[in-house]
VEXRO-896723 format. One record per residue (C-alpha): residue number from 1; residue in one letter; chain; x, y, z. Coordinates in pm, 1 decimal, m for minus. Example, Ala and Ser with C-alpha at 12.3 -4.5 7.8 and 13.67 -1.06 7.14 Angstrom:
BEGIN
   nr  rest  kette         x         y         z
    1     a      A    1230.0    m450.0     780.0
    2     s      A    1367.0    m106.0     714.0
end
This chain:
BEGIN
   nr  rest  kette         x         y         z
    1     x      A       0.0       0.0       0.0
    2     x      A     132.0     358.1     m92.8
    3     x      A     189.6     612.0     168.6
    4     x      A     221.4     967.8     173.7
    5     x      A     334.4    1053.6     522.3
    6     x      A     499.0    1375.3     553.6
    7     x      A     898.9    1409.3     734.2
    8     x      A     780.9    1581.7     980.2
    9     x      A     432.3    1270.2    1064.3
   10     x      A     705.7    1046.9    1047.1
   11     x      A     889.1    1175.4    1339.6
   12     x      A     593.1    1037.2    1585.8
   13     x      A     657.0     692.8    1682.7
   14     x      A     353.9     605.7    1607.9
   15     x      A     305.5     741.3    1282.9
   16     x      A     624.6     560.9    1197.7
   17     x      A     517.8     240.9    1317.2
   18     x      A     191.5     236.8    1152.5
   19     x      A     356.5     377.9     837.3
   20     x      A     548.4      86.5     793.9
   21     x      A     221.6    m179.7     860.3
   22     x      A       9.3       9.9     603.0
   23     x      A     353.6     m43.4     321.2
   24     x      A     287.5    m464.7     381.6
   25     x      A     m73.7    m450.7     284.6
   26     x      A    m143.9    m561.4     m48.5
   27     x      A    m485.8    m517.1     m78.8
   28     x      A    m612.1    m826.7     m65.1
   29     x      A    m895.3    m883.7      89.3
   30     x      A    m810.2   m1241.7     254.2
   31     x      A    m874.3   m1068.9     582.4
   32     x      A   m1237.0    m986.1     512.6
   33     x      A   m1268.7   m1370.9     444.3
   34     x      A   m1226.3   m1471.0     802.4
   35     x      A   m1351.2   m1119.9     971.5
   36     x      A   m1655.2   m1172.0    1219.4
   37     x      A   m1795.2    m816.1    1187.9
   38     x      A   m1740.1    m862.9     748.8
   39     x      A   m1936.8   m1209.8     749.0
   40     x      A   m2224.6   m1081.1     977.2
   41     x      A   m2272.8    m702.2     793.0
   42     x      A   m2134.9    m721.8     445.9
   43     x      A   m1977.0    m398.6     416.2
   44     x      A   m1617.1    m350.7     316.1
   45     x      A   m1570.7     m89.0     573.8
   46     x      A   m1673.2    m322.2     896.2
   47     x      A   m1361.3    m541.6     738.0
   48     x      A   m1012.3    m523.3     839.8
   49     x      A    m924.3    m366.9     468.4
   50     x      A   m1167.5     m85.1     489.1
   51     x      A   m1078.0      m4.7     865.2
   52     x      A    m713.2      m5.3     752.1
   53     x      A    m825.5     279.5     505.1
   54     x      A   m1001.0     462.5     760.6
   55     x      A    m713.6     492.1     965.0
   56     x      A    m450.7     582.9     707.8
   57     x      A    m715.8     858.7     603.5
   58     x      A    m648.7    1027.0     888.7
   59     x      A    m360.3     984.0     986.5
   60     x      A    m195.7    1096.1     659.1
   61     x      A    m381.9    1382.3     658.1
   62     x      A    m402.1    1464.2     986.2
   63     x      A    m798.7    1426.1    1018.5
   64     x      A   m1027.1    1385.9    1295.2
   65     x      A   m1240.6    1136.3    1319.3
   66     x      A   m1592.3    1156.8    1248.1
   67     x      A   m1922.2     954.6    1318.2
   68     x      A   m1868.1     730.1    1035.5
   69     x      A   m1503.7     639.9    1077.0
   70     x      A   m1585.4     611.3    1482.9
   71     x      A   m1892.9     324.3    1394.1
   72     x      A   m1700.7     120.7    1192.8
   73     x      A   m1405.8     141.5    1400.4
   74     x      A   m1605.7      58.8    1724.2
   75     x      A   m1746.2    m211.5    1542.3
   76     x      A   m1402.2    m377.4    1554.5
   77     x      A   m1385.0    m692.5    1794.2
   78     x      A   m1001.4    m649.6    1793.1
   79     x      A    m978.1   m1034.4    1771.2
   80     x      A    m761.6   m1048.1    1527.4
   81     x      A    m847.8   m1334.6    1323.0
   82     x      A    m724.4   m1112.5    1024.7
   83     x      A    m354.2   m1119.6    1137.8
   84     x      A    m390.8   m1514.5    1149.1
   85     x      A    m518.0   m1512.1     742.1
   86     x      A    m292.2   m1189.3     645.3
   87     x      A     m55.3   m1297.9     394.8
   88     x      A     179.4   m1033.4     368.9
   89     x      A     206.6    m994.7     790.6
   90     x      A      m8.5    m728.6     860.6
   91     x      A      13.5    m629.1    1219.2
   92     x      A    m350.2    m537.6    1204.3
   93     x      A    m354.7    m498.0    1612.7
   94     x      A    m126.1    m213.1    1642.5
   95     x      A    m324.8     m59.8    1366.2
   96     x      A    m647.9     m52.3    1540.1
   97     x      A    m461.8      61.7    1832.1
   98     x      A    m353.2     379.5    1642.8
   99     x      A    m688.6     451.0    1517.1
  100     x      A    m872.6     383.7    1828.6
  101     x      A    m580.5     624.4    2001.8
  102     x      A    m640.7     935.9    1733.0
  103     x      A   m1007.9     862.3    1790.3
  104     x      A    m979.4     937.3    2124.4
  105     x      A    m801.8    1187.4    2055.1
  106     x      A   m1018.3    1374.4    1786.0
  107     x      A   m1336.4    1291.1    1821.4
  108     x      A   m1564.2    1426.8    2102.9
  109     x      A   m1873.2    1145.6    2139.9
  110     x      A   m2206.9    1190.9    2214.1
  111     x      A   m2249.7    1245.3    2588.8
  112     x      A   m2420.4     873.9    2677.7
  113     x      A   m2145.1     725.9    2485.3
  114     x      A   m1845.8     933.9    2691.8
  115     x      A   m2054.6     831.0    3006.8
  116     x      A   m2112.4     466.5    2977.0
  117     x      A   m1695.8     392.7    2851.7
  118     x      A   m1612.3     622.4    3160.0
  119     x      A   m1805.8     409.5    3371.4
  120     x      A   m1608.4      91.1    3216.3
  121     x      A   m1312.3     204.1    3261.7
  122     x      A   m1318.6     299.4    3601.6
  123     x      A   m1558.4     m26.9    3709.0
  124     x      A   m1447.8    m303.7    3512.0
  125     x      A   m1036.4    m221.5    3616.9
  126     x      A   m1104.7    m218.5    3956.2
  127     x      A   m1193.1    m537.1    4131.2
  128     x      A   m1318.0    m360.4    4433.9
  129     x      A   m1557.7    m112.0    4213.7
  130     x      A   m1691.8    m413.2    4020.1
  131     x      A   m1812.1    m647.6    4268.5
  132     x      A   m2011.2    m325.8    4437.8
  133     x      A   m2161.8    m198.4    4160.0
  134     x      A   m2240.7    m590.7    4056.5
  135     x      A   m2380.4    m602.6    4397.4
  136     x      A   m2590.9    m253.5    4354.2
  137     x      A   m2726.3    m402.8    4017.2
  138     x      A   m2898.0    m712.7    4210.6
  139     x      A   m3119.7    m436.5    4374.6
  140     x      A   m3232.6    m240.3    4072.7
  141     x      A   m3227.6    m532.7    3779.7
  142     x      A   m3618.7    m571.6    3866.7
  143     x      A   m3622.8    m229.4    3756.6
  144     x      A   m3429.1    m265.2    3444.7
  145     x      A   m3688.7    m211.0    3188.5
  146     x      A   m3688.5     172.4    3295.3
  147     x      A   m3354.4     199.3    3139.4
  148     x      A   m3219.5     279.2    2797.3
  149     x      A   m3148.4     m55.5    2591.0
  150     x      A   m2798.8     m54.9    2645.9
  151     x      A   m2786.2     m45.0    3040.7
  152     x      A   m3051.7    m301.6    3019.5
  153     x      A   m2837.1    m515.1    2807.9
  154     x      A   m2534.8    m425.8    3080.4
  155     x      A   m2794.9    m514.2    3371.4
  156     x      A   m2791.4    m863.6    3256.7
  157     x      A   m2468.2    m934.0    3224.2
  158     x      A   m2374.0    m849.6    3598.4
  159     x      A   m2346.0   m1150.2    3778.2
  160     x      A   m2594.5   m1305.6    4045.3
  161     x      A   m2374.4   m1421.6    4305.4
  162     x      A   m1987.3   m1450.4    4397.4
  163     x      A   m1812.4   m1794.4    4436.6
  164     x      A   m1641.5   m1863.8    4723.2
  165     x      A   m1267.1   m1834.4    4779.9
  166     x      A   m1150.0   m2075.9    4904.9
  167     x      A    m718.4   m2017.7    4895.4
  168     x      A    m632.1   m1767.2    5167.7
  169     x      A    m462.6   m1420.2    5028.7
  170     x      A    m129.5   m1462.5    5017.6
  171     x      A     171.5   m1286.2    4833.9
  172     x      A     340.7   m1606.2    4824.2
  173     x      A     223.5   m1940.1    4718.4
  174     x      A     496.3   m2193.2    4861.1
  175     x      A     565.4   m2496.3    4609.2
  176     x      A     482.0   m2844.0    4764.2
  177     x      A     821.5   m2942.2    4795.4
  178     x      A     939.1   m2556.0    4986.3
  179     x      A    1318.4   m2631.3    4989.0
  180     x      A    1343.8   m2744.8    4632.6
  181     x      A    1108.9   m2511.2    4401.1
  182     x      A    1164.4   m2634.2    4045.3
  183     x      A    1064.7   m2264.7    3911.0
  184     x      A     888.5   m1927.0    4049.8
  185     x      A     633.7   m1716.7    3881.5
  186     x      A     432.0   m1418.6    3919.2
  187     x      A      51.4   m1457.1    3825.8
  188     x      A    m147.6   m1166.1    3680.7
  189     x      A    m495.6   m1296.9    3916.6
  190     x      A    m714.4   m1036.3    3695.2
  191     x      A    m927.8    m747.0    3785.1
  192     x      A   m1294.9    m882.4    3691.2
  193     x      A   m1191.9   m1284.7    3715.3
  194     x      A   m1040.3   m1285.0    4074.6
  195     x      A   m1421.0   m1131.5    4185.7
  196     x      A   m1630.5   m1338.1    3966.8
  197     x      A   m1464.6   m1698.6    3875.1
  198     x      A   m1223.3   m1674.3    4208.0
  199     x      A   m1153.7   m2110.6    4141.2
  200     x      A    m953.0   m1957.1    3786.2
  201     x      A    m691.5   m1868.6    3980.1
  202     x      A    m707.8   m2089.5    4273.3
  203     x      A    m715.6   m2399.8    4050.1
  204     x      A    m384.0   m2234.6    3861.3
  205     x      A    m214.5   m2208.9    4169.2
  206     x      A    m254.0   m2519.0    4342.7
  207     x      A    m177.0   m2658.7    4017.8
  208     x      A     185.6   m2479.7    3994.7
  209     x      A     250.0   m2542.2    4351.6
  210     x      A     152.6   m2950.8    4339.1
  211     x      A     422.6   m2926.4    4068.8
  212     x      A     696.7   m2790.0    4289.9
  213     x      A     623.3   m2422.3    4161.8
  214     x      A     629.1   m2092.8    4352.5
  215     x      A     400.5   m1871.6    4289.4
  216     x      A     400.6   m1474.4    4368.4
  217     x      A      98.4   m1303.8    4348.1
  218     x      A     232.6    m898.4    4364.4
  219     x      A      90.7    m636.8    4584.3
  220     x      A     m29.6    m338.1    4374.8
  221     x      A     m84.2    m523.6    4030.9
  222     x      A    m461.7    m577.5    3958.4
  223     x      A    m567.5    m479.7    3559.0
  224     x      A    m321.5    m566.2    3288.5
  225     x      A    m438.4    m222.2    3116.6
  226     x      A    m590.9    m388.5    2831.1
  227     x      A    m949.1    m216.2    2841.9
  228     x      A    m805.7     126.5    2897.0
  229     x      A    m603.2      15.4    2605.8
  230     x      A    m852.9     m87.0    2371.9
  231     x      A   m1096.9     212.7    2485.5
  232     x      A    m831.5     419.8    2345.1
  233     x      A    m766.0     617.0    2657.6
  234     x      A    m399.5     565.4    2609.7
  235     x      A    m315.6     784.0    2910.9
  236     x      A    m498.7     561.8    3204.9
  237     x      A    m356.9     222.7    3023.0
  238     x      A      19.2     337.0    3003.2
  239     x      A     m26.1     436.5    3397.5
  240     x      A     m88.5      81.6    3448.0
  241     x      A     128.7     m50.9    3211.9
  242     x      A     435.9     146.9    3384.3
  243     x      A     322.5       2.7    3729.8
  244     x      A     298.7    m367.5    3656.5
  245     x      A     611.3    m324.6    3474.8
  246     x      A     835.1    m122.4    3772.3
  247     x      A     659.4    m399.3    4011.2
  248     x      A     695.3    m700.4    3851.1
  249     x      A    1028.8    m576.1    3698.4
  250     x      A    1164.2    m537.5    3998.0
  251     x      A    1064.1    m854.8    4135.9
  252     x      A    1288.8    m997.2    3891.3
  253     x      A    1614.4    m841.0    3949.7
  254     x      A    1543.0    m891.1    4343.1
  255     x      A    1412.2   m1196.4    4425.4
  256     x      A    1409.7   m1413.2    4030.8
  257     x      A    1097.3   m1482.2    3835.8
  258     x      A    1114.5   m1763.9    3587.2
  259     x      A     759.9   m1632.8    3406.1
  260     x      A     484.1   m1431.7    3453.9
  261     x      A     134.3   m1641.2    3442.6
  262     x      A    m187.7   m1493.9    3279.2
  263     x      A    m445.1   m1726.8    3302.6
  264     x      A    m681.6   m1455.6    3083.0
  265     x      A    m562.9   m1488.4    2706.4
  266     x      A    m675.7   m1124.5    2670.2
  267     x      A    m457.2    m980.6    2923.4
  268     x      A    m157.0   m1202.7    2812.9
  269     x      A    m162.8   m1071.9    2469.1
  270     x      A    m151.1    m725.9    2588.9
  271     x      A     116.2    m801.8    2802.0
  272     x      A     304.3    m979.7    2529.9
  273     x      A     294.3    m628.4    2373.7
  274     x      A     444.9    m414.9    2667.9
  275     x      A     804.6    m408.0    2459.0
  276     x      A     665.3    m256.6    2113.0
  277     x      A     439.5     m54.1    2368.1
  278     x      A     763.3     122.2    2488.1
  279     x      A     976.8      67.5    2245.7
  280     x      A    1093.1     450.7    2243.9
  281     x      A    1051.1     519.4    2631.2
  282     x      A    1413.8     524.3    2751.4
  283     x      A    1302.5     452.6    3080.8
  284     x      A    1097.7     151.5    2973.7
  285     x      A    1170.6     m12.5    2692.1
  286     x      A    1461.7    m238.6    2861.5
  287     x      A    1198.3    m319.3    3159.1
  288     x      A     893.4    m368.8    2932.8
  289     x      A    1085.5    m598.6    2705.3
  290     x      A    1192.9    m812.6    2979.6
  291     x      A     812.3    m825.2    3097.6
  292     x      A     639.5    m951.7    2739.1
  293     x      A     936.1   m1212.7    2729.4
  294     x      A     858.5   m1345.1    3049.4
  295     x      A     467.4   m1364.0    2968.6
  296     x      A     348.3   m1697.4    2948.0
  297     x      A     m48.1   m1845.3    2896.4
  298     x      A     m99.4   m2061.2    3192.1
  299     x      A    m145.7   m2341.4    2918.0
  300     x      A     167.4   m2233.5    2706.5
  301     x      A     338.7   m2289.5    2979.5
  302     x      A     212.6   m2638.8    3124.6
  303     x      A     272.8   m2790.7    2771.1
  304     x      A     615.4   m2652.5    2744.0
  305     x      A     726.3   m2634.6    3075.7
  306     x      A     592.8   m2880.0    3354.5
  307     x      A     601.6   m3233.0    3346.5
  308     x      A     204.3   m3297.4    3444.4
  309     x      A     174.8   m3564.5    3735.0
  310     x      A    m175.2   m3706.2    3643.5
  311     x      A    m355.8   m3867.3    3930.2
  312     x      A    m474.1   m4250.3    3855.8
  313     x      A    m825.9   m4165.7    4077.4
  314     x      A    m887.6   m3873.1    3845.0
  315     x      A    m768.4   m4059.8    3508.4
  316     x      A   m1021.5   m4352.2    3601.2
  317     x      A   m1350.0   m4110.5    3657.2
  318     x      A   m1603.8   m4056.9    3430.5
  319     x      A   m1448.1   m3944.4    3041.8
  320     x      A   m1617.2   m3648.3    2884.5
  321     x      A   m1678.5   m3496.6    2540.6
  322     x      A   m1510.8   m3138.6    2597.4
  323     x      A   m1551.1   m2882.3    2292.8
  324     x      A   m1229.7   m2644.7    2277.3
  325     x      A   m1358.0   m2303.2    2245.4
  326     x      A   m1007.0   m2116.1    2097.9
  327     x      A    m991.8   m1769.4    2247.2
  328     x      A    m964.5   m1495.1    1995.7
  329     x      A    m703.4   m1328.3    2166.7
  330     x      A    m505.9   m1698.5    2261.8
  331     x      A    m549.3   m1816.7    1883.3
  332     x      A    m497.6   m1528.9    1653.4
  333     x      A    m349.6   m1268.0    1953.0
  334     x      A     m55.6   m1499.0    2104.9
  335     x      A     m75.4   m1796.5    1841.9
  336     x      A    m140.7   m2030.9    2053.3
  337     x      A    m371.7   m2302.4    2000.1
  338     x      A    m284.9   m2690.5    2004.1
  339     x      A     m89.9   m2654.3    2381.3
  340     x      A    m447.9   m2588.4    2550.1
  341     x      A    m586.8   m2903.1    2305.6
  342     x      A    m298.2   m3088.7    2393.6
  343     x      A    m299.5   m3046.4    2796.6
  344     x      A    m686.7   m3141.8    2778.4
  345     x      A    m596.5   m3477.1    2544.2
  346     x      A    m339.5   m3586.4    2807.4
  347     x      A    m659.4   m3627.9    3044.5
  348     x      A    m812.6   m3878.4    2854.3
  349     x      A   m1099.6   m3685.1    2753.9
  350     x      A   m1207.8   m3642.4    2405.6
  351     x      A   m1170.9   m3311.9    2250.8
  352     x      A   m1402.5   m3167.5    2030.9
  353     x      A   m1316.7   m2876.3    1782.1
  354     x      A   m1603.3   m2657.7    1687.7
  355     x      A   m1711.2   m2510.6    1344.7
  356     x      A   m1599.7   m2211.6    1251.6
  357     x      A   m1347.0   m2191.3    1543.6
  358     x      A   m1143.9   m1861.4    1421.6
  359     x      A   m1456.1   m1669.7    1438.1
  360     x      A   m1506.5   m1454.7    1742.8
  361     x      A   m1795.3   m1566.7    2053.0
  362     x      A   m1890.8   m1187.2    2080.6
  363     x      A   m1768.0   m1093.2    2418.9
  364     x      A   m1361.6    m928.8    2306.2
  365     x      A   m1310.3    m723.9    2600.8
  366     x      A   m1591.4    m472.0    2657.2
  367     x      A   m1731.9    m537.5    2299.6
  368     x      A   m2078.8    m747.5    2422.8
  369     x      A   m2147.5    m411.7    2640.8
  370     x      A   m2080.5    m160.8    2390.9
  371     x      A   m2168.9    m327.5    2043.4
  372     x      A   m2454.7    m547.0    2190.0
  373     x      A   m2646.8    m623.9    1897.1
  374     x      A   m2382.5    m776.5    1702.0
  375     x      A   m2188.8    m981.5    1998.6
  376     x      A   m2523.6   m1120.9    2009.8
  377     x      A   m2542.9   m1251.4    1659.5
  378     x      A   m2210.7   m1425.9    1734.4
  379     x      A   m2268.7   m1570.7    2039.1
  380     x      A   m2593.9   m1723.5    1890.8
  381     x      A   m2399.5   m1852.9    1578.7
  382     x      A   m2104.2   m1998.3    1838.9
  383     x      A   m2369.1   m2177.9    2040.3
  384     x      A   m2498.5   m2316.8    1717.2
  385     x      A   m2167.0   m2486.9    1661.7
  386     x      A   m2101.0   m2612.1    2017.0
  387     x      A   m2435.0   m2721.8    2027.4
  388     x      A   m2460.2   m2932.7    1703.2
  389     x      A   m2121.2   m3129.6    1812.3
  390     x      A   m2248.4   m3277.5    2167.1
  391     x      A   m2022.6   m3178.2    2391.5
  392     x      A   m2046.5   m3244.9    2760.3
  393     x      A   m1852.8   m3002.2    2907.6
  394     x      A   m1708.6   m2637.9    2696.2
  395     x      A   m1353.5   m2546.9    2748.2
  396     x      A   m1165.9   m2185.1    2679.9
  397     x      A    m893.1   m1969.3    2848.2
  398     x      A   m1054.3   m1657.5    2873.7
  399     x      A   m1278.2   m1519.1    3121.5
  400     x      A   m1429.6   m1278.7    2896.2
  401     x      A   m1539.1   m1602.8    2675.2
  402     x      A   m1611.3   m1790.0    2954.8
  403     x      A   m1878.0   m1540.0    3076.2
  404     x      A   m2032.1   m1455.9    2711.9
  405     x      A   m2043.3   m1819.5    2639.9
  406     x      A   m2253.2   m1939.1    2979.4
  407     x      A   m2457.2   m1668.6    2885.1
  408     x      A   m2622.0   m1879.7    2563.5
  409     x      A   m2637.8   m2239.7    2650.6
  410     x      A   m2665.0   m2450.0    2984.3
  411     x      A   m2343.3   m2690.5    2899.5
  412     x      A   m2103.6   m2677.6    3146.3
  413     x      A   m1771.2   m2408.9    3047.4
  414     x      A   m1437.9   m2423.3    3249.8
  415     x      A   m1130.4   m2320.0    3228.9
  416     x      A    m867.1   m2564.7    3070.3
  417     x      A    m666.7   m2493.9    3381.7
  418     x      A    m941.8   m2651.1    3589.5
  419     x      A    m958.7   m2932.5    3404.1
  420     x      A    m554.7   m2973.7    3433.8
  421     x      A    m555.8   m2907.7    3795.7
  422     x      A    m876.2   m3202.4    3868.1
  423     x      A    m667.2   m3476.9    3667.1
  424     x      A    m400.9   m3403.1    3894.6
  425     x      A    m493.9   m3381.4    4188.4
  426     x      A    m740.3   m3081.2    4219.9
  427     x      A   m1085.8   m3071.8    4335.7
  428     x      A   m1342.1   m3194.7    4091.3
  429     x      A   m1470.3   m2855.0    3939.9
  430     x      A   m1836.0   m2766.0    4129.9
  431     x      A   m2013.1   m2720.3    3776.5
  432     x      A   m1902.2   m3127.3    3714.3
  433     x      A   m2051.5   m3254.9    3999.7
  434     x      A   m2432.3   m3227.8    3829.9
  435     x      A   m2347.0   m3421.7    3543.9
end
């Protein structure tokens, strides 16, 4: 793709980054082929190719956005399927960053709008300001039809009630065998999944520390930065990227870590992408490489990492039919896809892979509570293909998924790390012990 960026553009970082994505697009159109938002709508600019125009509109010419270039930019899951098809390597994700940035930016949105992405990023990022206003919403969902469609829609998404923890809080999780640890890692518990699937992280830990792993859970981390991120409010997410990198960078030089765990796909691709994120901060760049090259999924790092100690009890119970749900941001953001498939195989279980499995459940972040109508269409179309295979029991590695998934069919969904951690030696997961 030609570009006409001026000297002067090119001295922002991030003109020059984008710059040189927009030169490796050939116009193609393979993209559009396995886009979610392009399959459901039709329309070349709700496809990776026409967004890619949009952006290079204005940032070549300095423009600011407008209502059009804002919808079908919003529209964007960020999944990222696109970069998985791209022939010519299009890093499609920064792109969307960019645009989503200048947006931001540029473009002033209509007062509801500004509200209800204020209110997201200051709920959703805080554990402690979900689970009250979660709480708050039991009281008025009765009440919900008084409210505009999208609140409603955001009503019933709030969860009911709040598993049980049942791991005490602790900075460090001691490995089984305390004098030997084979390994120590740091594990991102999550902002939203440590209040409202708790077991996630509880099952991941007793999992690493049965297999002679320390684990560190750091004081002061909570949100990866991810939905500030993708919300385009650039300012909030690189405050929280610089603290989880200064505190979990300094972890390392002082005490060791061998890899930081995310155990939420979407948060591990974003911290993957801490080191292009500061690739020009002087004061970063060194730390927030270190960081993404430490990152490791939880299942990434089972399959290439631990030797699995599978319990005979466990391997003799009941076998299921488990359909592998393949988190957008796992698949197509941190290419990883057979380990998860792999770990669950090892169990004995039989693995079912669903129709269509590139193509995005709906939920991507905040997506299912700002672009409701059309996370809907895709959730009903994933539940479709679960549905028509059998399965007994859904698995994924993202709680986002997890949560937009339960939402459309009564099968069972876990965690593949819950799974893992039953077959060896973990509780049987409470959702398993109906069936």
């Amino acid at each position: 793709m030609q570009t006409h960026f001026s000297k002067e553009q090119l001295k922002d970082k991030d003109n020059k980054s984008s710059e040189k994505i927009f030169r490796k697009c050939v116009h193609c159109g393979f993209c559009n082929a396995t886009c979610p938002t392009y399959q459901l709508l039709g329309d070349e600019l709700d496809g990776p190719r026409g967004r890619i125009y949009l952006i290079k509109d204005m940032l070549e010419h300095n423009k600011p956005a407008n209502e059009k270039i804002v919808k079908h930019i919003d529209r964007c899951l960020s999944c990222y399927s696109c970069m998985t098809t791209c022939p010519s390597g299009v890093n499609y994700m920064h792109l969307i960053d960019h645009g989503r940035s200048h947006i931001e930016k540029t473009y002033k949105r209509p007062f509801r709008d500004r509200l209800i992405r204020d209110l997201l990023s200051r709920i959703l990022s805080k554990s402690i300001n979900f689970k009250v206003i979660a709480i708050l919403t039991q009281f008025i969902k009765p009440f919900s039809f008084l409210f505009p469609k999208q609140m409603k829609e955001m009503i019933k998404l709030m969860p009911r009630k709040f598993p049980k923890k049942t791991l005490s809080k602790m900075q460090v999780y001691p490995a089984l065998n305390k004098k030997k640890p084979v390994a120590r890692v740091a594990l991102l518990t999550g902002c939203v999944q440590k209040v409202i699937s708790p077991q996630i992280n509880e099952a991941t830990i007793r999992l690493l520390n049965r297999h002679d792993i320390e684990v560190v859970v750091l004081k002061g981390i909570e949100c990866c930065g991810s939905l500030n991120h993708h919300l385009g409010k650039n300012d909030l997410a690189n405050k929280t990227f610089k603290n989880n990198i200064s505190i979990w960078y300094d972890e390392y030089l002082k005490n060791g870590l061998d890899a930081i765990i995310s155990n939420t796909s979407g948060c591990g691709t974003t911290l993957k992408d801490y080191g292009f994120i500061f690739r020009s901060d002087d004061n970063f760049k060194k730390k927030a490489k270190k960081i993404s090259e430490l990152t490791r999924d939880i299942a990434e790092y089972l399959n290439n990492k631990v030797k699995l100690n599978f319990i005979a009890k466990s391997m003799n119970e009941k076998k299921y039919k488990i359909a592998y749900h393949s988190a957008c941001s796992m698949q197509h953001g941190q290419k990883i896809h057979k380990e998860p498939i792999n770990l669950i195989k090892k169990t004995g279980n039989e693995v079912l892979e669903i129709s269509d499995g590139h193509l995005c459940c709906g939920s991507a972040g905040t997506y299912n509570l700002l672009q409701n109508d059309i996370a809907k269409k895709l959730l009903k179309n994933k539940i479709i293909n679960i549905e028509k295979i059998k399965p007994q029991i859904i698995a994924t590695g993202n709680i986002g998924c997890i949560t937009q998934i339960a939402n459309g069919t009564k099968i069972p969904i876990l965690h593949t790390v819950e799974i893992i951690d039953w077959y060896t030696g973990g509780p049987k997961p409470e959702v398993l012990k109906k069936i």
